[in-house]
ZAMARGU-4260 file (C-alpha; in steps of 0.2 Angstrom, whole numbers, plus 5000, padded with zeros to 4 digits):
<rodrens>
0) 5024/5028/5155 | 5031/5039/5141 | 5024/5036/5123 | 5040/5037/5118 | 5046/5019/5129
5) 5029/5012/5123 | 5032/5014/5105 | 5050/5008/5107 | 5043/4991/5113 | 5027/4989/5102
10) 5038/4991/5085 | 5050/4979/5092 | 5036/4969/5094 | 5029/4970/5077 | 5046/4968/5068
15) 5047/4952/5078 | 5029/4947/5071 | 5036/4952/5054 | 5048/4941/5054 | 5039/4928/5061
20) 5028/4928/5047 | 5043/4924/5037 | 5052/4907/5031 | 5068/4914/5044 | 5068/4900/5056
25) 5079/4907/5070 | 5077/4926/5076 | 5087/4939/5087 | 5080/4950/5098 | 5094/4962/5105
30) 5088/4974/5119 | 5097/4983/5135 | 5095/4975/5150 | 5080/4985/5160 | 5072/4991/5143
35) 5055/4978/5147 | 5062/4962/5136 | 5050/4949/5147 | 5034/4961/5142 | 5040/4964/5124
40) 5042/4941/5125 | 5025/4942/5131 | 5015/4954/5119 | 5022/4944/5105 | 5019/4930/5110
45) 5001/4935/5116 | 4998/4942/5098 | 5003/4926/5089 | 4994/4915/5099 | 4978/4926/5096
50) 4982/4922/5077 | 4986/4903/5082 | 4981/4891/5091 | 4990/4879/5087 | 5007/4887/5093
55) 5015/4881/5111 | 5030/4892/5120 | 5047/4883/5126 | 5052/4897/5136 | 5070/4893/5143
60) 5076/4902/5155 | 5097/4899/5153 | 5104/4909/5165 | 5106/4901/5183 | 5097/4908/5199
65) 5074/4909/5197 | 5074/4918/5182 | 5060/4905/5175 | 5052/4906/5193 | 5051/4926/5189
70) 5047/4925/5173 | 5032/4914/5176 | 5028/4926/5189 | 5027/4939/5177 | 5017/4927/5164
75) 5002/4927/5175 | 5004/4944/5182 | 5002/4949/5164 | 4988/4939/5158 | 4976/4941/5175
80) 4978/4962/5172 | 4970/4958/5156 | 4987/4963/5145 | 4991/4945/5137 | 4975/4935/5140
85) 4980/4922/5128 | 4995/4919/5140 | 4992/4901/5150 | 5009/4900/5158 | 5015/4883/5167
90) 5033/4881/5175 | 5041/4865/5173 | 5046/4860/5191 | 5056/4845/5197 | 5042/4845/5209
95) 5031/4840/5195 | 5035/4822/5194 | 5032/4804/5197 | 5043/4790/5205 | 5055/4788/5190
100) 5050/4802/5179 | 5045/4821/5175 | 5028/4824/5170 | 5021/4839/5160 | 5005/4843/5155
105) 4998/4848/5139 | 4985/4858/5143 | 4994/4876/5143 | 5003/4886/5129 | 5017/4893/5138
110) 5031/4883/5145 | 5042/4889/5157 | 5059/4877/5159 | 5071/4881/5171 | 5091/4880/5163
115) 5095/4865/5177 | 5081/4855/5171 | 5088/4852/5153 | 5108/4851/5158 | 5118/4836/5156
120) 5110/4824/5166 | 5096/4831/5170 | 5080/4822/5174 | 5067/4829/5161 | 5081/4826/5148
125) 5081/4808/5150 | 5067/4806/5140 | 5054/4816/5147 | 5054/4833/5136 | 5058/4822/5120
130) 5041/4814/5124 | 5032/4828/5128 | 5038/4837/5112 | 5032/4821/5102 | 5014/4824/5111
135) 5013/4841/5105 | 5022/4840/5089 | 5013/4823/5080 | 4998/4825/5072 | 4981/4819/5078
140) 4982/4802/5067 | 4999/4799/5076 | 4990/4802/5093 | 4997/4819/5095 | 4989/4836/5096
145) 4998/4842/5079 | 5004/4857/5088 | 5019/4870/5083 | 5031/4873/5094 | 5042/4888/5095
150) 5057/4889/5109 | 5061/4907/5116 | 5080/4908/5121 | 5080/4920/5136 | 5098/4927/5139
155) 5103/4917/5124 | 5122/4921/5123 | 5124/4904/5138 | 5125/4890/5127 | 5112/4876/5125
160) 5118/4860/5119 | 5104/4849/5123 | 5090/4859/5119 | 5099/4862/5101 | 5102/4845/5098
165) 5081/4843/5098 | 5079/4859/5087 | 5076/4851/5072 | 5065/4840/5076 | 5054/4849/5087
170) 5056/4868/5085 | 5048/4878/5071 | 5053/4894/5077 | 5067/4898/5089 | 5070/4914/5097
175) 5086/4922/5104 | 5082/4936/5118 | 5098/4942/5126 | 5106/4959/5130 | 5121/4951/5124
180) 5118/4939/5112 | 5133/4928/5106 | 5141/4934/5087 | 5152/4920/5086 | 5137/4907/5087
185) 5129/4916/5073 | 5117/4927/5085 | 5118/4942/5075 | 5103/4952/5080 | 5088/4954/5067
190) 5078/4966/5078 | 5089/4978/5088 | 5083/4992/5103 | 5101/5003/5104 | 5106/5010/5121
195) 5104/5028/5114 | 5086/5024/5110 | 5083/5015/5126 | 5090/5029/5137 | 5081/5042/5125
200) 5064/5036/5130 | 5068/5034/5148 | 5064/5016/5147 | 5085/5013/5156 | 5096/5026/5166
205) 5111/5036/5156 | 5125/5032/5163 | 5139/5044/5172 | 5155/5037/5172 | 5166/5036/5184
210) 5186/5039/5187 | 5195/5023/5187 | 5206/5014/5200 | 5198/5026/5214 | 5193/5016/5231
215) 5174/5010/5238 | 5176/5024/5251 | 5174/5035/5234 | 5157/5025/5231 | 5149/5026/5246
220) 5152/5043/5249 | 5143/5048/5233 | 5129/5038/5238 | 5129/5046/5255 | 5129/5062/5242
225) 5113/5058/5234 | 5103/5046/5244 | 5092/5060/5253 | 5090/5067/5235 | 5082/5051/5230
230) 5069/5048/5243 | 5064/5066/5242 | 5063/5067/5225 | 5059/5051/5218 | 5051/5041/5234
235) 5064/5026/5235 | 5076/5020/5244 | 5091/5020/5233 | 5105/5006/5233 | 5123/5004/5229
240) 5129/4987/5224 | 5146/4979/5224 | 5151/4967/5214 | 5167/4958/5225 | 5179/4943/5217
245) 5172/4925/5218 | 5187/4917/5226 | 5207/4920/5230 | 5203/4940/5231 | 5182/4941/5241
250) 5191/4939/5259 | 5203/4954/5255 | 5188/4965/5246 | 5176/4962/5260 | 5188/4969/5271
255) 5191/4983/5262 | 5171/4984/5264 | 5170/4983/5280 | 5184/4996/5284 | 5174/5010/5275
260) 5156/5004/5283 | 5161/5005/5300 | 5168/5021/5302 | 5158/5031/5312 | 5151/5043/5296
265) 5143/5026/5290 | 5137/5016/5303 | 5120/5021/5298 | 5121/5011/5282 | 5113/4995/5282
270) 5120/4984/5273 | 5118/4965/5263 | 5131/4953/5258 | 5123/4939/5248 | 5131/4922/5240
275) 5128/4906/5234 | 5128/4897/5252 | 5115/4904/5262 | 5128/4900/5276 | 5142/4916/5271
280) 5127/4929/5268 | 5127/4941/5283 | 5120/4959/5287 | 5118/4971/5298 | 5098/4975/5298
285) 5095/4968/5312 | 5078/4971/5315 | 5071/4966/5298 | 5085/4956/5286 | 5091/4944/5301
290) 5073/4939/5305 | 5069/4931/5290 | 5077/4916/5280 | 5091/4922/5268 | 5080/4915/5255
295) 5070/4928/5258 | 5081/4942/5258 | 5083/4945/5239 | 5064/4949/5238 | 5066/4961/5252
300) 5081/4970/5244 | 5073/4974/5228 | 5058/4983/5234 | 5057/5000/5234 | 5053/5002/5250
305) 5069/4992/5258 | 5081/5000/5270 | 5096/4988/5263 | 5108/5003/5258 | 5123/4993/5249
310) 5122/4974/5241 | 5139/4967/5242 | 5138/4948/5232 | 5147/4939/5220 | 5140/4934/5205
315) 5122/4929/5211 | 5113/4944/5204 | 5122/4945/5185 | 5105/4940/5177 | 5087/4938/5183
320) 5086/4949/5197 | 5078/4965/5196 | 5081/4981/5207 | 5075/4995/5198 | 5079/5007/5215
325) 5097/5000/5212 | 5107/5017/5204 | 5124/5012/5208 | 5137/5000/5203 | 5157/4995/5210
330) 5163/4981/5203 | 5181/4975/5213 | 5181/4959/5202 | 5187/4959/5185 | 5177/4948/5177
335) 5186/4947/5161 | 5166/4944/5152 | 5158/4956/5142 | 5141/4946/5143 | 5144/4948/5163
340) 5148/4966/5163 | 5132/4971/5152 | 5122/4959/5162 | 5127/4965/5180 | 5128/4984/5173
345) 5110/4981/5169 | 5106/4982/5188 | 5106/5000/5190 | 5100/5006/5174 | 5082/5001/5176
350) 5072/5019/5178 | 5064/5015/5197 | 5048/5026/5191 | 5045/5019/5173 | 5027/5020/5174
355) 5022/5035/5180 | 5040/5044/5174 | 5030/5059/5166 | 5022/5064/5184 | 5040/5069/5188
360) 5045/5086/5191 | 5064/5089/5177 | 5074/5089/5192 | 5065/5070/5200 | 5067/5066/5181
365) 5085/5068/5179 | 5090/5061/5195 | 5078/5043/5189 | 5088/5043/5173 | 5107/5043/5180
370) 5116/5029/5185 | 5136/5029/5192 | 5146/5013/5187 | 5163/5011/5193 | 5175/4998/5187
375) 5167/4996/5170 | 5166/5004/5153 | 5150/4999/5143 | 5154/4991/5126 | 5144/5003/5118
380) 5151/5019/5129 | 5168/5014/5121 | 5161/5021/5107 | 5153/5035/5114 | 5162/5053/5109
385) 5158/5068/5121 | 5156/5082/5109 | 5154/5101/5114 | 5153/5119/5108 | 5168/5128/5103
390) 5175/5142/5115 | 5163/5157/5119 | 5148/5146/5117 | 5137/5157/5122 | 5142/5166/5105
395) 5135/5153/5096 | 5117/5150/5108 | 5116/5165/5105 | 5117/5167/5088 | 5107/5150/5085
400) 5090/5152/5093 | 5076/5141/5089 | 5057/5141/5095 | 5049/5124/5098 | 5031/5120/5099
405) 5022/5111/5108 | 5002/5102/5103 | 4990/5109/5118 | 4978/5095/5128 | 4961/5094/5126
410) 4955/5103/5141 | 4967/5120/5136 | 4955/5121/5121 | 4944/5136/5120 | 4927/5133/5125
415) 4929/5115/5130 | 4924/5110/5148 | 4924/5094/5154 | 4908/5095/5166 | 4896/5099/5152
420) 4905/5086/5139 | 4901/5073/5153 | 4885/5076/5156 | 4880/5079/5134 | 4885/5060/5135
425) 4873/5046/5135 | 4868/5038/5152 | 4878/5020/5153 | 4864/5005/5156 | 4875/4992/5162
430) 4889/5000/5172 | 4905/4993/5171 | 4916/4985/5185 | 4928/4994/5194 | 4942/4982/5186
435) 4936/4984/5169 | 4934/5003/5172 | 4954/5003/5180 | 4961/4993/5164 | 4953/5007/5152
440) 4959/5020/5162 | 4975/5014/5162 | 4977/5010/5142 | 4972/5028/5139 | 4985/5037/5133
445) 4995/5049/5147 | 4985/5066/5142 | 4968/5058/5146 | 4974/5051/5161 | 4982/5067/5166
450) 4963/5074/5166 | 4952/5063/5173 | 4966/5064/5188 | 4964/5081/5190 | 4941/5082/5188
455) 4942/5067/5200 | 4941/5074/5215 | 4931/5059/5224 | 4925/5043/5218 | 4910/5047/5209
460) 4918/5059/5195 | 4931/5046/5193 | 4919/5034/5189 | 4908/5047/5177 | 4926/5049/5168
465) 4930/5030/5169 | 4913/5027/5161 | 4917/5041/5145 | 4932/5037/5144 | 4932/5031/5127
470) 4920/5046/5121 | 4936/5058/5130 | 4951/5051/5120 | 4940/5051/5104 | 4938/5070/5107
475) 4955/5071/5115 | 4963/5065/5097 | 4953/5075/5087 | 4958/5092/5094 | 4975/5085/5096
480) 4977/5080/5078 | 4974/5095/5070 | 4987/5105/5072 | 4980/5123/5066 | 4971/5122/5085
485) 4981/5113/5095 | 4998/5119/5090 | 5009/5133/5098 | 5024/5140/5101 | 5031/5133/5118
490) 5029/5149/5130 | 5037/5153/5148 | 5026/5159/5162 | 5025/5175/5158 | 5017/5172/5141
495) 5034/5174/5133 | 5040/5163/5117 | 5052/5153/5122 | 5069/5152/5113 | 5079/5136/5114
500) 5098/5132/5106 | 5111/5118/5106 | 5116/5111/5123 | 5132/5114/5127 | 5140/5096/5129
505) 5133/5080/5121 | 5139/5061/5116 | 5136/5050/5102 | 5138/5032/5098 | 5152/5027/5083
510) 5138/5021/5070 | 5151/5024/5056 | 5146/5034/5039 | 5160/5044/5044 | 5165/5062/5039
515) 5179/5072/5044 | 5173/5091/5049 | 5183/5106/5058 | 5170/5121/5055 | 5155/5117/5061
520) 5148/5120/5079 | 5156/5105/5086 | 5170/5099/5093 | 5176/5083/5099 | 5182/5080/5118
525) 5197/5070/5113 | 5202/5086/5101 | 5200/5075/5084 | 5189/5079/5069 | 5181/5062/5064
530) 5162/5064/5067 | 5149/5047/5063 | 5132/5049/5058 | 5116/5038/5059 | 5115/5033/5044
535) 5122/5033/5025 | 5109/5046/5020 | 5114/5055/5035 | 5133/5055/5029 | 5127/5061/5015
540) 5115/5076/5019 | 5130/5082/5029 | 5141/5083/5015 | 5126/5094/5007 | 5129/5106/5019
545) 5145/5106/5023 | 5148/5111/5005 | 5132/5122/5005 | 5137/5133/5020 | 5154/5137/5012
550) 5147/5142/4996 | 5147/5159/4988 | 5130/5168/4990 | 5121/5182/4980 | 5128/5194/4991
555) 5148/5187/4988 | 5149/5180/5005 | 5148/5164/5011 | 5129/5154/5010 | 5131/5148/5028
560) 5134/5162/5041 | 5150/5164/5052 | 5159/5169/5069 | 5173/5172/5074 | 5179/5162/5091
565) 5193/5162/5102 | 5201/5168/5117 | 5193/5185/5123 | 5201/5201/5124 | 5198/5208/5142
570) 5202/5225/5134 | 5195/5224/5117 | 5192/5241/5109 | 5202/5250/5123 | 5216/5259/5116
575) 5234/5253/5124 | 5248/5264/5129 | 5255/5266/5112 | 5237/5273/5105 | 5234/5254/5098
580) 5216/5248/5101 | 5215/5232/5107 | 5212/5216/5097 | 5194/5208/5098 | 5205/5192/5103
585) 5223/5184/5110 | 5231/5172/5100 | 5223/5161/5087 | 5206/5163/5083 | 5194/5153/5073
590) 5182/5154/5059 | 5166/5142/5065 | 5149/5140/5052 | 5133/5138/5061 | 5127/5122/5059
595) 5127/5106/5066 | 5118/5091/5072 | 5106/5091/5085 | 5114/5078/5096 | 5099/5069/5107
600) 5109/5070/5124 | 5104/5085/5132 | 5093/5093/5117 | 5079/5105/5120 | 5078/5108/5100
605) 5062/5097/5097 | 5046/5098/5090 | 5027/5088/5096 | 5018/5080/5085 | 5002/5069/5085
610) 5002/5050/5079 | 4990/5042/5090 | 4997/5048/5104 | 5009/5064/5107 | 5029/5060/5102
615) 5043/5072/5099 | 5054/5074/5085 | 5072/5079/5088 | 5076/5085/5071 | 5094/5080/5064
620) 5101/5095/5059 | 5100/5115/5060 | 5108/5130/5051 | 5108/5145/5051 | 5112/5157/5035
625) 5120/5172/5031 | 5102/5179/5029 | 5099/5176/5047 | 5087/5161/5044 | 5087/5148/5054
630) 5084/5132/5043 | 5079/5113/5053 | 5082/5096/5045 | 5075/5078/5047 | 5084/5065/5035
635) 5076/5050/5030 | 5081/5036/5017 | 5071/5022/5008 | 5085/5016/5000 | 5087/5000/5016
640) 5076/4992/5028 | 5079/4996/5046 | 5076/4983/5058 | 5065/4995/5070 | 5054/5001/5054
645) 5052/4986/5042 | 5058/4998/5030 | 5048/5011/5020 | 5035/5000/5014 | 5030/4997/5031
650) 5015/5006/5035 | 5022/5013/5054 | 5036/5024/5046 | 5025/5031/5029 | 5012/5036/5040
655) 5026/5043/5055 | 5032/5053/5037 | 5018/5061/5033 | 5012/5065/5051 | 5029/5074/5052
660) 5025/5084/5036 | 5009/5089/5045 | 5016/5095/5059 | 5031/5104/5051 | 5019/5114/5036
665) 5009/5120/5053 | 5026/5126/5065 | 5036/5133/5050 | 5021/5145/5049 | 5018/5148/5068
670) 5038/5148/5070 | 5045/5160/5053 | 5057/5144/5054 | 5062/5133/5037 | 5058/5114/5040
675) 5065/5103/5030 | 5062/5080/5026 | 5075/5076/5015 | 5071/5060/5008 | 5086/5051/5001
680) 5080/5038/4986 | 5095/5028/4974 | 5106/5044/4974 | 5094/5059/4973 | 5086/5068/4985
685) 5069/5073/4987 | 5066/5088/4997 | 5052/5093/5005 | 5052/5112/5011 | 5039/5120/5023
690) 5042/5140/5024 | 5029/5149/5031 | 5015/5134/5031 | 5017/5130/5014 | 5027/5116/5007
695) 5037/5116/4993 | 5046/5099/4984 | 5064/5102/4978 | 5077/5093/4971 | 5096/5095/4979
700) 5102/5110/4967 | 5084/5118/4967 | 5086/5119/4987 | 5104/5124/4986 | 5098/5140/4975
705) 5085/5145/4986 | 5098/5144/5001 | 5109/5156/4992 | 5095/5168/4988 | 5088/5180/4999
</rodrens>
């Protein structure tokens, strides 16, 4: 699993602790569907029971179908791997009861309770959870265990009336999980993964989008299209699911369906319809899906390894139900639900080879990360703008070239050899278990793993490395970590440094802090000159060079530098029958300054660097001058607190600033490149420079002169 998806998850996790630490009775936890929200639920709740024992989980599960069953599942899959061992998960059954009553014990810390369990008239709400609440919550003098009780709301946007009407008197905490949780009932999320940063580190698929109104045939011929692709590349079956209407319009869909499976270029398709009554569902696997019970076939149709082609249902698999080898979605209904959309377009955007993603070769890797949805525009691709290069964009890749760097592994360090480390270490007097030995292998980060796969060629080295394993990533990160070793420029095969620019199409989400712009590199699909940035101290470092680039130099041109585009003359510098030479260009042509923002989709331009573990940096913005320098920006602010940082007093982010400041001072001297951390504070900036490993602080006019000097 990439650093980057871990660390994603962990600081959502500790911003939820933060707040939990706070008076705030009620927290929001917004994440993409597929982006690991029941692990994230159970590392929190794992850490604040190692800080509590007193706290209990009401874990309710509010969307229909086994969503508990599956979480609990989870729960224990967790805690006996050793992740979450506080975890003592039980799932509140309507097995679990006596002649005129539930019963549920008291003994565990994590309750699992099923959505038709607490609905109107439901048996544990007629008096059975009010008296278990009361157990936990009195205190001992009262006959009670005087325990805390915080309620998770899983896929809290479906309303909860009954369990709210106890919340006051029971709940010290609640917490709202959802993908899409509900604004109008106040669910306005406190801690937020986005989409792009999600998709960014490859914890959920991009998604390609469609043309509207075109038929299924169009569907399951594009999975025909990729579906050898995926076995070969990736090792899983792929799956195409359609979403059909519930009622007047299924009959008239499903024939539709069928029309286009059985035509003779389909018939090898295998196919599975599944709804409510177990008595509708049908399929055509005859020798695996029709000789088990259709309660069974859902578990069979998510594995990796199941030879069920397309899922045709209705609304059975909106929430709960993972497939992560599902890559494609066609939605017949309208659903008129934006809850439903994001929830049934999360089944095809989970990355089918999460944990061991990095393993992949760039071609397996792009294929993992795309998903085709038809029928449905993302809420938050409505905001999405595709932005490219203006015309003749090799003009400006080549004019922008930017070398990147990369931090080296241990065992490329000179004079290092992993037999001889091994066998300098001290013998182990009580050897471990094989189980104990897998977990510490696994928690290591991916660079050790990536060695002691490739030294263990049988049992026995495995074991050695197993067994050092500690002693390895303590050398591993000292290497690693400093940077005047494990540093370089990225090279191709042949030894060569590598050269890197803009990519010539991207997107980006409508975040606001808008600025209207018509010379830079950029140009918006839809032909406007809007642009949105991340942020207000973005906005405003934009302004600074969109000023800056126009300026007058020392030279009397222009600070930033500048190219001409347009429509090609063929015959450019070719003189014409009347003795004329030909124009450079037909028609209008275009002044355009070289600068823009390093859009994420699609970048190569970024830079390694060390904190615990290796991450990237995709700097925000890059010029290049009149002077031929190439100057790379990463804008920051202290000025507000971020959901995802806890702001820049929390620890996380100072420390992630001054590891980027490290890394930067060591590739501006291996790269001739100028690095730059604006630091936005009230309504002045504070520049840190790094030009040829040396760093400079500046204020905004004193970095302004040294651009217009050469």
């Amino acid at each position: 699993m990439r650093q980057e998806a871990i660390d994603l998850q962990q600081n959502a996790v500790l911003s939820l602790l933060e707040l939990t630490a706070t008076r705030q009775d009620e927290i929001t936890f917004k994440a993409p569907t597929g982006s690991g929200k029941t692990y994230m639920m159970a590392d929190m709740m794992n850490r604040i029971l190692e800080q509590d024992k007193d706290v209990v989980f009401l874990v309710s599960t509010l969307s229909k179908g086994d969503l508990a069953t599956q979480n609990h599942e989870k729960f224990l899959e967790y805690s006996a791997k050793g992740n979450f061992k506080e975890l003592k998960p039980y799932l509140i059954s309507s097995e679990a009861a006596g002649e005129e009553r539930l019963f549920v014990p008291t003994e565990y810390n994590v309750y699992l309770l099923p959505r038709d369990l607490y609905k109107k008239g439901g048996r544990l709400m007629q008096g059975a959870m009010e008296s278990f609440l009361q157990n936990m919550t009195l205190t001992e003098w009262l006959n009670g265990l005087g325990k805390k009780v915080y309620l998770i709301k899983d896929e809290c946007h479906i309303a909860t009336n009954n369990l709210d009407n106890l919340s006051e008197r029971f709940f010290t905490k609640t917490y709202n999980f959802s993908a899409t949780p509900k604004l109008t009932r106040g669910q306005n999320p406190d801690v937020e993964i986005k989409n792009d940063d999600a998709v960014n580190a490859k914890l959920i698929k991009d998604i390609e989008l469609t043309e509207e109104d075109v038929p299924v045939a169009n569907a399951i011929s594009k999975f025909e299209e990729i579906k050898v692709q995926y076995r070969n590349l990736l090792g899983v079956n792929p799956c195409l699911i359609i979403q059909i209407s519930n009622k007047d319009k299924a009959d008239e869909e499903l024939a539709e369906i069928h029309a286009e499976l059985n035509k003779a270029e389909h018939t090898d398709l295998k196919w599975m319809l599944i709804v409510n009554d177990d008595k509708q569902c049908d399929t055509n696997d005859v020798f695996k899906a029709k000789k088990m019970a259709v309660s069974k076939w859902k578990d069979y149709a998510k594995e990796n390894s199941s030879t069920i082609d397309i899922i045709i249902f209705k609304m059975v698999i909106t929430e709960g139900w993972d497939i992560p080898r599902a890559c494609m979605l066609y939605q017949m209904r309208d659903s008129k639900s934006k809850q439903l959309d994001e929830q049934v377009m999360g089944r095809v955007r989970r990355n089918p080879r999460l944990l061991d993603f990095e393993t992949l070769s760039e071609e397996a890797q792009s294929l993992a990360m795309t998903s085709w949805i038809w029928g449905i525009v993302p809420e938050d691709l409505k905001k999405s703008f595709g932005v490219k290069l203006w015309q003749d964009s090799d003009i400006i890749t080549d004019e922008i070239k930017v070398k990147t760097i990369r931090l080296k592994k241990l065992n490329e360090k000179r004079d290092f050899e992993l037999t001889d480390f091994l066998e300098r270490q001290p013998a182990v007097n009580a050897p471990s278990s094989i189980f104990k030995l897998w977990s510490d292998f696994k928690k290591a980060e991916n660079n050790v793993q990536d060695m002691g796969d490739k030294f263990a060629t049988d049992y026995g080295k495995w074991r050695k490395f197993a067994e050092n394993i500690e002693a390895i990533s303590s050398e591993s990160s000292q290497y690693v970590y400093d940077y005047a070793e494990s540093m370089e420029v990225v090279k191709d095969e042949s030894g060569k440094e590598v050269e890197v620019s803009f990519a010539i199409e991207s997107h980006y989400t409508d975040n606001g802090h808008h600025i209207n712009i018509t010379d830079w590199i950029w140009k918006r699909s839809d032909g406007k000159d809007k642009f949105s940035f991340d942020s207000d101290a973005e906005r405003q470092w934009v302004e600074v060079l969109k000023d800056l680039t126009r300026d007058d130099n020392n030279n009397g041109g222009r600070v930033g530098k500048r190219i001409v585009i347009g429509k090609r003359n063929p015959n450019a510098g070719v003189a014409n029958m009347l003795g004329e030479v030909e124009a450079d260009f037909i028609g209008d042509t275009k002044q355009v300054y070289l600068w823009g923002k390093n859009y994420v989709a699609n970048s190569q331009i970024k830079f390694e660097y060390y904190l615990g573990a290796l991450h990237s940096s995709y700097p925000d913005f890059v010029m290049k001058d009149s002077y031929n320098r190439i100057h790379i920006f990463e804008v920051k602010s202290v000025n507000i607190s971020s959901n995802m940082l806890g702001g820049f007093d929390n620890n996380i982010y100072k420390t992630k600033l001054e590891e980027l400041k490290k890394a930067y001072k060591q590739a501006s001297k291996l790269t001739n490149q100028i690095f730059y951390l604006p630091i936005m504070r009230d309504d002045a900036w504070r520049i840190f420079q790094y030009i040829w490993g040396n760093e400079k602080i500046l204020s905004k006019d004193e970095f302004v002169g040294f651009c217009r000097s050469e």
